[in-house]
PyMOL Python script that loads the backbone (N, CA, C, O; Angstrom):
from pymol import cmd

cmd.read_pdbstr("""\
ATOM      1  N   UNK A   1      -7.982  -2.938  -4.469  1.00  0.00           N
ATOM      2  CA  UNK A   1      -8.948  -3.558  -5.345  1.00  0.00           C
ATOM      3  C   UNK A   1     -10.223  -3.795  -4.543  1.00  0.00           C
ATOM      4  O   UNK A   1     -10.258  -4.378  -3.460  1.00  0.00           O
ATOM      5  N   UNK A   2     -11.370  -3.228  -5.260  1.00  0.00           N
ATOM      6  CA  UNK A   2     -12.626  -3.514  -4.075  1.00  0.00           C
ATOM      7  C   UNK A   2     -13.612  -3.263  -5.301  1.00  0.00           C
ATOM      8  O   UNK A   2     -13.484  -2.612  -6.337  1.00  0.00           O
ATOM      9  N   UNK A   3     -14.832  -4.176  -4.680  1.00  0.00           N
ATOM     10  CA  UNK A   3     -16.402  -4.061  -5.813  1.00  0.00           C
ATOM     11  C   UNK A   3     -17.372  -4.011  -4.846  1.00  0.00           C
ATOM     12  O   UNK A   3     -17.016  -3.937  -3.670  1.00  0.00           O
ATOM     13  N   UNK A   4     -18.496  -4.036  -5.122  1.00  0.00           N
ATOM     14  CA  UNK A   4     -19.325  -4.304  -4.347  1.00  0.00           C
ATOM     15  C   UNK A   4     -20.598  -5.314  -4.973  1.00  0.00           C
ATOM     16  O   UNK A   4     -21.068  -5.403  -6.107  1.00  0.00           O
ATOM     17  N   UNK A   5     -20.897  -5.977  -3.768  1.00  0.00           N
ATOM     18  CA  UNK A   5     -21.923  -7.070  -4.619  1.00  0.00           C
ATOM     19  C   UNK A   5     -22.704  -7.240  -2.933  1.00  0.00           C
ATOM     20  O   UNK A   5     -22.218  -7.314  -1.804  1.00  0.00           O
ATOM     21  N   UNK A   6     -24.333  -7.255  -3.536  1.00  0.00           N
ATOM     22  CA  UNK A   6     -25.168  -6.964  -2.275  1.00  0.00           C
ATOM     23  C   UNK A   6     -25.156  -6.111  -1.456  1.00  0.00           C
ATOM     24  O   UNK A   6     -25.767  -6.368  -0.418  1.00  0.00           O
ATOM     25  N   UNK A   7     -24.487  -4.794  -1.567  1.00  0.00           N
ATOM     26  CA  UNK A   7     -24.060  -3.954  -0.726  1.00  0.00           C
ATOM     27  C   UNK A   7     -22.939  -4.309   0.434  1.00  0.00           C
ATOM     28  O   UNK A   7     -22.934  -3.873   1.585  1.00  0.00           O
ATOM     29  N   UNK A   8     -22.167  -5.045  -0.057  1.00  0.00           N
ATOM     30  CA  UNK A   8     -21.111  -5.723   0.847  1.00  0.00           C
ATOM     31  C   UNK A   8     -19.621  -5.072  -0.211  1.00  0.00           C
ATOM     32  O   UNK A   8     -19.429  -5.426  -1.375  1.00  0.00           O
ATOM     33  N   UNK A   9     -18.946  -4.321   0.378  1.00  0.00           N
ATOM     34  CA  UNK A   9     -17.626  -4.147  -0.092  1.00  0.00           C
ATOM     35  C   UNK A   9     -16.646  -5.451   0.564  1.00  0.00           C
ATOM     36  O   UNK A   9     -16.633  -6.103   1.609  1.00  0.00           O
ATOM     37  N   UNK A  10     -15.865  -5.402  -0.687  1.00  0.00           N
ATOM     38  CA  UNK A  10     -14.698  -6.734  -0.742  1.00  0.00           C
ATOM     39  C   UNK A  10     -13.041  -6.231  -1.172  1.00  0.00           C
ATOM     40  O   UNK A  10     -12.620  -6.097  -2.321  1.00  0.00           O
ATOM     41  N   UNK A  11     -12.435  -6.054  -0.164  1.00  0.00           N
ATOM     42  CA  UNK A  11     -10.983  -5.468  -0.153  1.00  0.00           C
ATOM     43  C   UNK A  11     -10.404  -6.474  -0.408  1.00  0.00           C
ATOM     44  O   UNK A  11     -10.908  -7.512   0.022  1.00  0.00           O
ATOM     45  N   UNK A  12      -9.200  -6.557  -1.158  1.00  0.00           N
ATOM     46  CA  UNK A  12      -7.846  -7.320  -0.929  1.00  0.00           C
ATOM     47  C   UNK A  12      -6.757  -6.574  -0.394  1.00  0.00           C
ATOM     48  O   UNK A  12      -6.353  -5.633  -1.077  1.00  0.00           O
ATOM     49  N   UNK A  13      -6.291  -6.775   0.525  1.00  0.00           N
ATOM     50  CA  UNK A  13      -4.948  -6.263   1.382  1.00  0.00           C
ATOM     51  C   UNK A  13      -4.060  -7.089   1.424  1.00  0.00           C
ATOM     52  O   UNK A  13      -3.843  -7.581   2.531  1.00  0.00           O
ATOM     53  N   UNK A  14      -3.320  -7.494   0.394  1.00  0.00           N
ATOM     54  CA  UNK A  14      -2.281  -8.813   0.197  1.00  0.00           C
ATOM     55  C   UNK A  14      -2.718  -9.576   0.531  1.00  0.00           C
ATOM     56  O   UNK A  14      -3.893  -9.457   0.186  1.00  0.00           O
ATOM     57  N   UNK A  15      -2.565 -10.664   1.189  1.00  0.00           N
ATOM     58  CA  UNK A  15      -2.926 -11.944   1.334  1.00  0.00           C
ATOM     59  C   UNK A  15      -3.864 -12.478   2.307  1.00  0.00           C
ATOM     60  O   UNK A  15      -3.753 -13.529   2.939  1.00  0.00           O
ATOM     61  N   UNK A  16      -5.266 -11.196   2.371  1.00  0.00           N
ATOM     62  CA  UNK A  16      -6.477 -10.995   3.359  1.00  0.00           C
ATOM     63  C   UNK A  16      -7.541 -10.824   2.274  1.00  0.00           C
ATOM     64  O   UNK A  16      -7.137 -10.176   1.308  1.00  0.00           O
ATOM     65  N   UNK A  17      -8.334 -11.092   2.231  1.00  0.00           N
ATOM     66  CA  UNK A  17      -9.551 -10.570   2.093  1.00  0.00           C
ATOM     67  C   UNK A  17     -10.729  -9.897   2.888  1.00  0.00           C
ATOM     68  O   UNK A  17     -11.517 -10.682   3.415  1.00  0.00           O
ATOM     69  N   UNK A  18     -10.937  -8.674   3.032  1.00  0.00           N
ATOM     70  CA  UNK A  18     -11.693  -7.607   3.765  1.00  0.00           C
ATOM     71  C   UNK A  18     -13.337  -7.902   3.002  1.00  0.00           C
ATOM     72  O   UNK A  18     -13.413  -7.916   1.774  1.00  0.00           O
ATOM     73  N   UNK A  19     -14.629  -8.133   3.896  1.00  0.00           N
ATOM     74  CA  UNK A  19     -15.462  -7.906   3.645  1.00  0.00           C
ATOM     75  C   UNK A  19     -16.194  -7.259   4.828  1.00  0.00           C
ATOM     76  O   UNK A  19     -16.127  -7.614   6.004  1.00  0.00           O
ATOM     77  N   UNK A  20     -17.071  -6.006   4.187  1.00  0.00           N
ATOM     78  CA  UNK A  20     -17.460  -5.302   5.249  1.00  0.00           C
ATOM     79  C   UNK A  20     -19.275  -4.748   5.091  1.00  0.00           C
ATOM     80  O   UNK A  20     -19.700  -4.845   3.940  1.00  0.00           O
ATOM     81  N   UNK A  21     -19.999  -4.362   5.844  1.00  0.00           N
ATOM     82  CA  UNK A  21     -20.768  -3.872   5.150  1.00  0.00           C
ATOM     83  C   UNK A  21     -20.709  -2.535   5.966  1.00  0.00           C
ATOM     84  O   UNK A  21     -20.493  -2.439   7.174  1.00  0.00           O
ATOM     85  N   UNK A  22     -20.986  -1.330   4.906  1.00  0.00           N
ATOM     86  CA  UNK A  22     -20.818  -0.118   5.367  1.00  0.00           C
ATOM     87  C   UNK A  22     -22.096   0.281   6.004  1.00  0.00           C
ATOM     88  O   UNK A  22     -23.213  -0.229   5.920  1.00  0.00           O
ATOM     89  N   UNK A  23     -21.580   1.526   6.795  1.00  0.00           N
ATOM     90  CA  UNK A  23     -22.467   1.849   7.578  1.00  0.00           C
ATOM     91  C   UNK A  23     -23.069   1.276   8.695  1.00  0.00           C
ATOM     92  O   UNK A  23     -24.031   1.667   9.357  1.00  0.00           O
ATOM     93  N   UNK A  24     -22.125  -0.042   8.845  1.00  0.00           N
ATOM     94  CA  UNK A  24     -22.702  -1.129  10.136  1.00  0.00           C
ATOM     95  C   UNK A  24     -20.885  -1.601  10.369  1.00  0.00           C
ATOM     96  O   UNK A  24     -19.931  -1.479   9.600  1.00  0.00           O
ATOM     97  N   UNK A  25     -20.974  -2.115  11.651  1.00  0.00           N
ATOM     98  CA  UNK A  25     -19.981  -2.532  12.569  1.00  0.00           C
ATOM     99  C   UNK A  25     -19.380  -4.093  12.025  1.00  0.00           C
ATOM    100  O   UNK A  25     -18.465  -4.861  12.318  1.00  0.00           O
ATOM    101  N   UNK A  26     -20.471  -4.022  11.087  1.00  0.00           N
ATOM    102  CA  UNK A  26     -20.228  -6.152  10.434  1.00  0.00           C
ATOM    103  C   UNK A  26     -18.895  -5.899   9.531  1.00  0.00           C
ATOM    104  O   UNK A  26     -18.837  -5.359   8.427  1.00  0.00           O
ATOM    105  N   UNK A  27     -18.115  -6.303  10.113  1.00  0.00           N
ATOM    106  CA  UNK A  27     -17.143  -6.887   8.823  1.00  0.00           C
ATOM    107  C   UNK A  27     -16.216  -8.005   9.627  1.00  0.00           C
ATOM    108  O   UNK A  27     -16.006  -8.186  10.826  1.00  0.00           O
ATOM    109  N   UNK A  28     -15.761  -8.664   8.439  1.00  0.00           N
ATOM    110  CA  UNK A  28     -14.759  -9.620   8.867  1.00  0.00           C
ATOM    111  C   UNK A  28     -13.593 -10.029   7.707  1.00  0.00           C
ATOM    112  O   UNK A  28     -13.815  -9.757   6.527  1.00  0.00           O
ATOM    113  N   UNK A  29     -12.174 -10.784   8.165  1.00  0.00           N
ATOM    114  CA  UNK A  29     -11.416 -10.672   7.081  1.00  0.00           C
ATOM    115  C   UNK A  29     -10.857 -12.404   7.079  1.00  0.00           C
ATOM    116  O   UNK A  29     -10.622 -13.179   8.006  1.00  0.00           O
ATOM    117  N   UNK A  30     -10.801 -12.521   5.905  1.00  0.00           N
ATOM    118  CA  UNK A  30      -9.920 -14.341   5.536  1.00  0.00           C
ATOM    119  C   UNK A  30      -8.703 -14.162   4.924  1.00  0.00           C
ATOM    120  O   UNK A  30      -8.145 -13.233   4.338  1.00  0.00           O
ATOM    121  N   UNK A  31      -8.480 -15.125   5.171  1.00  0.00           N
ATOM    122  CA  UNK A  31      -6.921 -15.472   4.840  1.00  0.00           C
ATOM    123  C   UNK A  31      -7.062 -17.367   4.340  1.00  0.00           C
ATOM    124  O   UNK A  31      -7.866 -18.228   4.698  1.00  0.00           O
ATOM    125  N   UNK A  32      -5.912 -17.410   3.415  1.00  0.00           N
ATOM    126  CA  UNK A  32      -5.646 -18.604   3.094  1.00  0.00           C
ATOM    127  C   UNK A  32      -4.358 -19.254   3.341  1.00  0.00           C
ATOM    128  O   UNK A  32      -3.410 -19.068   2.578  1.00  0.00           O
ATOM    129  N   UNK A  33      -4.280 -20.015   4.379  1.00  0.00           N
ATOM    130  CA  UNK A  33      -2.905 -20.367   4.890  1.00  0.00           C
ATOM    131  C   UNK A  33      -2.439 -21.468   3.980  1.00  0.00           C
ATOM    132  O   UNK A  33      -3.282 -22.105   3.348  1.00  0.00           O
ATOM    133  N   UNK A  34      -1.343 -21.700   3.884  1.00  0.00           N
ATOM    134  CA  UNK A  34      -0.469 -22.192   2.334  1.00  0.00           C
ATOM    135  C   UNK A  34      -1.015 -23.600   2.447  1.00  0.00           C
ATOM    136  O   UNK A  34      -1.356 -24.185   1.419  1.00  0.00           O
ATOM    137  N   UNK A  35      -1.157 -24.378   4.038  1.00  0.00           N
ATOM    138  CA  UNK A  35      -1.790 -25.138   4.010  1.00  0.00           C
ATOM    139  C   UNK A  35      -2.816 -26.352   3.994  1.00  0.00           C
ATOM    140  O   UNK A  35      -2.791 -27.581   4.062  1.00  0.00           O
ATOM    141  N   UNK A  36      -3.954 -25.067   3.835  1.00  0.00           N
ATOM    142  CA  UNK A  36      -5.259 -25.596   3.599  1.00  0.00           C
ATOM    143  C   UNK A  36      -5.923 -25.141   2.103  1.00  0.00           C
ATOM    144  O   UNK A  36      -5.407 -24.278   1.393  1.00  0.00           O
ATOM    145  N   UNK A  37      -7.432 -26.042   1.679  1.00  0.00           N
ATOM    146  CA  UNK A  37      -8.156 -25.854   0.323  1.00  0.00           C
ATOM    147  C   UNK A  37      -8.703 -24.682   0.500  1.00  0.00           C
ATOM    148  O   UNK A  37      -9.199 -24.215  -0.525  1.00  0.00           O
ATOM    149  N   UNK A  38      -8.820 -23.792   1.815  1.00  0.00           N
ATOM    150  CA  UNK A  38     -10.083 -23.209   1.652  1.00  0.00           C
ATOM    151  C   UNK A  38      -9.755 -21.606   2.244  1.00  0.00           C
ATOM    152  O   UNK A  38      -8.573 -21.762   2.550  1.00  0.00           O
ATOM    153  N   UNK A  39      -9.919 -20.866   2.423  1.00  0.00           N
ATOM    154  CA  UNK A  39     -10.012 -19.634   3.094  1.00  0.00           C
ATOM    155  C   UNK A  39     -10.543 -19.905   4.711  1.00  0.00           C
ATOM    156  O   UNK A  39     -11.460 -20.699   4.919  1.00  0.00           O
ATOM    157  N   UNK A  40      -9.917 -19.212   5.753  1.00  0.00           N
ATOM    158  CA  UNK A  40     -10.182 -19.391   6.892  1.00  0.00           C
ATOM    159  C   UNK A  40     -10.253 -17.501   7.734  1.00  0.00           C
ATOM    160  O   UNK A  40      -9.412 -16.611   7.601  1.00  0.00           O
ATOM    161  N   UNK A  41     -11.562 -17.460   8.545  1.00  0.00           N
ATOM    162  CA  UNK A  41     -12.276 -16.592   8.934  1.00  0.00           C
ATOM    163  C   UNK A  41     -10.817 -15.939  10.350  1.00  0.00           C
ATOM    164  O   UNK A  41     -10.195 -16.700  11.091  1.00  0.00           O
ATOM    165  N   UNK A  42     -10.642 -14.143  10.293  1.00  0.00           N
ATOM    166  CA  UNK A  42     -10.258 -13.733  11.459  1.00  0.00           C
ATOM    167  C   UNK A  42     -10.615 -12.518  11.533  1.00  0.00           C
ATOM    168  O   UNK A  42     -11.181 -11.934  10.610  1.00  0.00           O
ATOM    169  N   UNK A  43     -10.363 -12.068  12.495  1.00  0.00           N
ATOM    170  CA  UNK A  43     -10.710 -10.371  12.971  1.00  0.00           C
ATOM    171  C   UNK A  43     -12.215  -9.823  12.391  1.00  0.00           C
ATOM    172  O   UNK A  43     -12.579  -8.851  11.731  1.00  0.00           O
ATOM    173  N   UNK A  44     -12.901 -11.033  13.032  1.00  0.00           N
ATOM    174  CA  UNK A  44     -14.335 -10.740  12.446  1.00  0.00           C
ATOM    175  C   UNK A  44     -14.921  -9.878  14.011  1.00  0.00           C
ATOM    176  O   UNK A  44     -14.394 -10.043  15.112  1.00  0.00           O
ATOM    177  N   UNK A  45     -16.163  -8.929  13.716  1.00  0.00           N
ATOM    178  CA  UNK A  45     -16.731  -8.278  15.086  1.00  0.00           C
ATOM    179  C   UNK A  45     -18.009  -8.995  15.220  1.00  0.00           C
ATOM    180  O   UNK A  45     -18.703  -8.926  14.206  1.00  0.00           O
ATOM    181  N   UNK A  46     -18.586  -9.771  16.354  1.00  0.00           N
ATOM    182  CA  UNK A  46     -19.745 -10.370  16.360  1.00  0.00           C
ATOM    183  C   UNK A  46     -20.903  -9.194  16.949  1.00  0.00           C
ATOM    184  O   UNK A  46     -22.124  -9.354  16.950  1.00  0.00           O
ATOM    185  N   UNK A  47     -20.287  -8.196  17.355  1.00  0.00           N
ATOM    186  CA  UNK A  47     -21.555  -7.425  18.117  1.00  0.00           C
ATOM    187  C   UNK A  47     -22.693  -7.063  16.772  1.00  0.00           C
ATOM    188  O   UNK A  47     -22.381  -6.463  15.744  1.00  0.00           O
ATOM    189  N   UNK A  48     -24.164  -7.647  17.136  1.00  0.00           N
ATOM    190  CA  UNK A  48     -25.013  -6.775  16.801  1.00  0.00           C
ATOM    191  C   UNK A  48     -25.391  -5.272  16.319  1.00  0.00           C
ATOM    192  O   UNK A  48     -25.602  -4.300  17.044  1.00  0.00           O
ATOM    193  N   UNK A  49     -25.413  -5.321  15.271  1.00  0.00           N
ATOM    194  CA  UNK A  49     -25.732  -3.718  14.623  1.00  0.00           C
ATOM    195  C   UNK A  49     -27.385  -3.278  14.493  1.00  0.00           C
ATOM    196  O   UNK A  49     -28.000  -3.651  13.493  1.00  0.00           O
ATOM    197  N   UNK A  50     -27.769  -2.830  15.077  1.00  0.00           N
ATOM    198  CA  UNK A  50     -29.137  -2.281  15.310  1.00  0.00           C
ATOM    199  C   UNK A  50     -29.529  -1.711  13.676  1.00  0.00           C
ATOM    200  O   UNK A  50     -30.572  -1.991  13.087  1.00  0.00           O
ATOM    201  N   UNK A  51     -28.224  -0.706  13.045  1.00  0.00           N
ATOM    202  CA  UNK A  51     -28.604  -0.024  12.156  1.00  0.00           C
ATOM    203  C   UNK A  51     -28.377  -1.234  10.715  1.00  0.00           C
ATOM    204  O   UNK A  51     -28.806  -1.026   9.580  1.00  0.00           O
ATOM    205  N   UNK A  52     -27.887  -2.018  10.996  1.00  0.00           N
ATOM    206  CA  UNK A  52     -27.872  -2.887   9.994  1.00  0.00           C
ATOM    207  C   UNK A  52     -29.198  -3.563   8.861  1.00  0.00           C
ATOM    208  O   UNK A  52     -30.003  -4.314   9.411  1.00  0.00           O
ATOM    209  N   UNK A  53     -29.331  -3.380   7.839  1.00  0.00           N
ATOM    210  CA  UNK A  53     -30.199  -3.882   7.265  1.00  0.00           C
ATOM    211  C   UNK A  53     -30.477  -5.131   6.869  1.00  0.00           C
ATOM    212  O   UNK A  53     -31.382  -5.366   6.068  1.00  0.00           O
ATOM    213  N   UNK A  54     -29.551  -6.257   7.513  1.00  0.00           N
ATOM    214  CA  UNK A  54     -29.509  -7.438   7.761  1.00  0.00           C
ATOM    215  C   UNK A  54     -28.982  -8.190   8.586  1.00  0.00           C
ATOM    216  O   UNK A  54     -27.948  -7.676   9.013  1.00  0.00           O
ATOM    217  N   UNK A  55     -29.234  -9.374   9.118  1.00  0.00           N
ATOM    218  CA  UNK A  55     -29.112 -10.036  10.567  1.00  0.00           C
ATOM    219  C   UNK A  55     -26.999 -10.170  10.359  1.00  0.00           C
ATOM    220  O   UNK A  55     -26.366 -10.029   9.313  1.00  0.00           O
ATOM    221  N   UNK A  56     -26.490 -10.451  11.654  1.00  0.00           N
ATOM    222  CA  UNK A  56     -25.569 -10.636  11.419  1.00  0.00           C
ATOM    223  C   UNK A  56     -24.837 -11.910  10.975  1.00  0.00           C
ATOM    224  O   UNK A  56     -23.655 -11.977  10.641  1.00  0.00           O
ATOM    225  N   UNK A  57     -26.070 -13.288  11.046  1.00  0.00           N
ATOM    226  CA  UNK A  57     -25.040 -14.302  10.521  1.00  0.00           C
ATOM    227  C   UNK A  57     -25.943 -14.276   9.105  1.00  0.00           C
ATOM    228  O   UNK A  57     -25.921 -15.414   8.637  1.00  0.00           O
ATOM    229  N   UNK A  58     -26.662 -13.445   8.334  1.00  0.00           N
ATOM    230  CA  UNK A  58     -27.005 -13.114   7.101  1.00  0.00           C
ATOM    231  C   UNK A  58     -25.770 -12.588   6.372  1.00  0.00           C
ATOM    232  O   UNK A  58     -25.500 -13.080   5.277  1.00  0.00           O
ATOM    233  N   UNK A  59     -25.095 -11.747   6.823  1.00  0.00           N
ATOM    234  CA  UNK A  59     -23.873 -11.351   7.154  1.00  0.00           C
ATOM    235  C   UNK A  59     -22.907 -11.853   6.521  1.00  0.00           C
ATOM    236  O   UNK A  59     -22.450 -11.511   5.430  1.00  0.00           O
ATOM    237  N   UNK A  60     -22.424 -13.098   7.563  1.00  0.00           N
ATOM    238  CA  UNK A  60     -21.205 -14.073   7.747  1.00  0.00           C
ATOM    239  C   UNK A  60     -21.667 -14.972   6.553  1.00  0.00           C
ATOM    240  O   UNK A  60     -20.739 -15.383   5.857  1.00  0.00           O
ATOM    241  N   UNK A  61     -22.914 -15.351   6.188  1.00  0.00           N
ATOM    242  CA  UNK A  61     -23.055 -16.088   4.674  1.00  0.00           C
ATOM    243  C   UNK A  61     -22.916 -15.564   3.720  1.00  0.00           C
ATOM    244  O   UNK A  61     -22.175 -16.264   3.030  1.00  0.00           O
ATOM    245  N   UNK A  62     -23.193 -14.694   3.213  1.00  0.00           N
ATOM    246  CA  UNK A  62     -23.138 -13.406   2.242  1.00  0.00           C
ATOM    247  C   UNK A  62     -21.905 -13.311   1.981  1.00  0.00           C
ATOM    248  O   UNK A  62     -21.315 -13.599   0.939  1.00  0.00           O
ATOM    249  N   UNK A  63     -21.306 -12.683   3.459  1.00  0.00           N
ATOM    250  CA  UNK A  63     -19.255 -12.542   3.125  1.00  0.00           C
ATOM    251  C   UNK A  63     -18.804 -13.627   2.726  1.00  0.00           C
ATOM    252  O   UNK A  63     -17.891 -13.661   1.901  1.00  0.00           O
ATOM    253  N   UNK A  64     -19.369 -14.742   3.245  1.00  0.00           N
ATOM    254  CA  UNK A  64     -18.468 -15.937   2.496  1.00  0.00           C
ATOM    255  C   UNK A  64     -18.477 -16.242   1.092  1.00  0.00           C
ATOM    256  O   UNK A  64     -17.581 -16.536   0.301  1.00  0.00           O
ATOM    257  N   UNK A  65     -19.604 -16.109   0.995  1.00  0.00           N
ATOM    258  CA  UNK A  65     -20.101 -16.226  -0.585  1.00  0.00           C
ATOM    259  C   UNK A  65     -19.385 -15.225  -1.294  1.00  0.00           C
ATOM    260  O   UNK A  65     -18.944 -15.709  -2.336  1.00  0.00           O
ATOM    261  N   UNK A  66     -19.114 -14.133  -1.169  1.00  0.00           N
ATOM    262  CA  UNK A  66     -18.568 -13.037  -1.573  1.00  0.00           C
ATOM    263  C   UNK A  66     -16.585 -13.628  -1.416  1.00  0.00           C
ATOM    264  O   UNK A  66     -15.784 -13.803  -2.334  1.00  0.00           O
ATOM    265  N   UNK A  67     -16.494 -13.699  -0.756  1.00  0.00           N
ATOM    266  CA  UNK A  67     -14.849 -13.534  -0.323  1.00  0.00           C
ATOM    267  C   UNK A  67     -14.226 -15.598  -0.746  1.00  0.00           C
ATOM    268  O   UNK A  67     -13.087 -16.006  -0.518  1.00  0.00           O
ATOM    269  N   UNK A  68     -15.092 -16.251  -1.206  1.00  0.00           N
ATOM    270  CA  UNK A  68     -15.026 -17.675  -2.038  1.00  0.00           C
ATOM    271  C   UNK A  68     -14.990 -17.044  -3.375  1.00  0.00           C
ATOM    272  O   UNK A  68     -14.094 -17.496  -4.088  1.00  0.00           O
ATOM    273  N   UNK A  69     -15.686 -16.167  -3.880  1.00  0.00           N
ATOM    274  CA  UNK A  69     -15.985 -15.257  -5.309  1.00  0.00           C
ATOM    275  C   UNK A  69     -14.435 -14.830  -5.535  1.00  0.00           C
ATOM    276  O   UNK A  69     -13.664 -15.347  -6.343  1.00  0.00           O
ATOM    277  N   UNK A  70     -14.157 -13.782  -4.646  1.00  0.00           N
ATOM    278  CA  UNK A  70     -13.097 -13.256  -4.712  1.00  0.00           C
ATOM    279  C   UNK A  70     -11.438 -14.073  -4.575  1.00  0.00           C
ATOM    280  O   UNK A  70     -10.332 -13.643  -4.902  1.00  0.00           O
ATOM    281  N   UNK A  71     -11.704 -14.942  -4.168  1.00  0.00           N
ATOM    282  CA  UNK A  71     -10.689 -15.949  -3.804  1.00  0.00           C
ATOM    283  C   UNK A  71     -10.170 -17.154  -5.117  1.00  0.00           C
ATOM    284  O   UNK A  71      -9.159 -17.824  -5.329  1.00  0.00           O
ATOM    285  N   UNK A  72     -11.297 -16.985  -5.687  1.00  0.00           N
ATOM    286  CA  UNK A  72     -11.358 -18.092  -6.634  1.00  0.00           C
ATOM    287  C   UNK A  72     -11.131 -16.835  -8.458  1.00  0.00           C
ATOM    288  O   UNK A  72     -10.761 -17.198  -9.575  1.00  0.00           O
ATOM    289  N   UNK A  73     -11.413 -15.875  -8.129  1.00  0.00           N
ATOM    290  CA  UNK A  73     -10.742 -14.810  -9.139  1.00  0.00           C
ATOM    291  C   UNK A  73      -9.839 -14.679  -8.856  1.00  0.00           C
ATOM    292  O   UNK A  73      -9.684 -13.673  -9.548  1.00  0.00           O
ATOM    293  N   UNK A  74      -8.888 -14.794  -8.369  1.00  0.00           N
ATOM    294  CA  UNK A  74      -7.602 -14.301  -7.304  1.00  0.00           C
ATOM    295  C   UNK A  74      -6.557 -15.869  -7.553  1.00  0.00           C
ATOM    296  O   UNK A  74      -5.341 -16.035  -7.448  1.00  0.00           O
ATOM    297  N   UNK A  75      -7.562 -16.727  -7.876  1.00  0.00           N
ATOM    298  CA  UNK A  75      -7.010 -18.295  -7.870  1.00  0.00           C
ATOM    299  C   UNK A  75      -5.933 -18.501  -6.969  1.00  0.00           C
ATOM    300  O   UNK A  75      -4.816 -18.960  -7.210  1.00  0.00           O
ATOM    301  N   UNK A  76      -6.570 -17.976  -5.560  1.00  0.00           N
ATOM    302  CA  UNK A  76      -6.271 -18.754  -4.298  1.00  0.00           C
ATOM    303  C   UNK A  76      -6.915 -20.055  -4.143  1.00  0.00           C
ATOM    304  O   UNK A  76      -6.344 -20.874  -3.422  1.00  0.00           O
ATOM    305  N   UNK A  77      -7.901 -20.342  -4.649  1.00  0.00           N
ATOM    306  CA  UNK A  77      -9.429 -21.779  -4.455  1.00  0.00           C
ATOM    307  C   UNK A  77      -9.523 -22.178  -5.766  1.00  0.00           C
ATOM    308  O   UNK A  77      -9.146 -21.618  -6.795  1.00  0.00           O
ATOM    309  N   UNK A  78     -10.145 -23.349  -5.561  1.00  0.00           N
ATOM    310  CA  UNK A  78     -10.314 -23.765  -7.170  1.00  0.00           C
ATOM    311  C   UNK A  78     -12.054 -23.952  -6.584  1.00  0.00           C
ATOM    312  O   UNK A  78     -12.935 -24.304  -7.368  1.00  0.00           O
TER     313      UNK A  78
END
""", "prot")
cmd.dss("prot")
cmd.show_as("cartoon", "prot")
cmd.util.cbc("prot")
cmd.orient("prot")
């Protein structure tokens, strides 16, 4: 299952959420552990992408915003 919103693709891989942006090295993935409210950040890459068309913690806000979207369709979050 994947969409795209801002040019950011949004995977679900069971109980992960994948956000990436293509063509650049930025992506990172969440998970919601049984017990906490919220989605929590792993296997994210911090290196700088030159070819990127936006900064990288432009990035890390965007995905969140995106992967809270997806989480809360998914009614992992309220």
């Amino acid at each position: 299952m994947s969409n795209w919103t801002d040019g950011l693709r949004v995977e679900v891989l069971g109980d992960e959420i994948v956000v990436i942006l293509p063509a650049t090295s930025y992506g990172i993935t969440y998970y919601k552990p049984a017990n906490s409210p919220q989605l929590l950040a792993k296997d994210f890459r911090s290196k700088v992408d030159s070819r990127a068309p936006i900064t990288y913690s432009d990035f890390l806000a965007r995905a969140w915003q995106v992967a809270n979207t997806k989480a809360r369709e998914l009614g992992w979050i309220d």
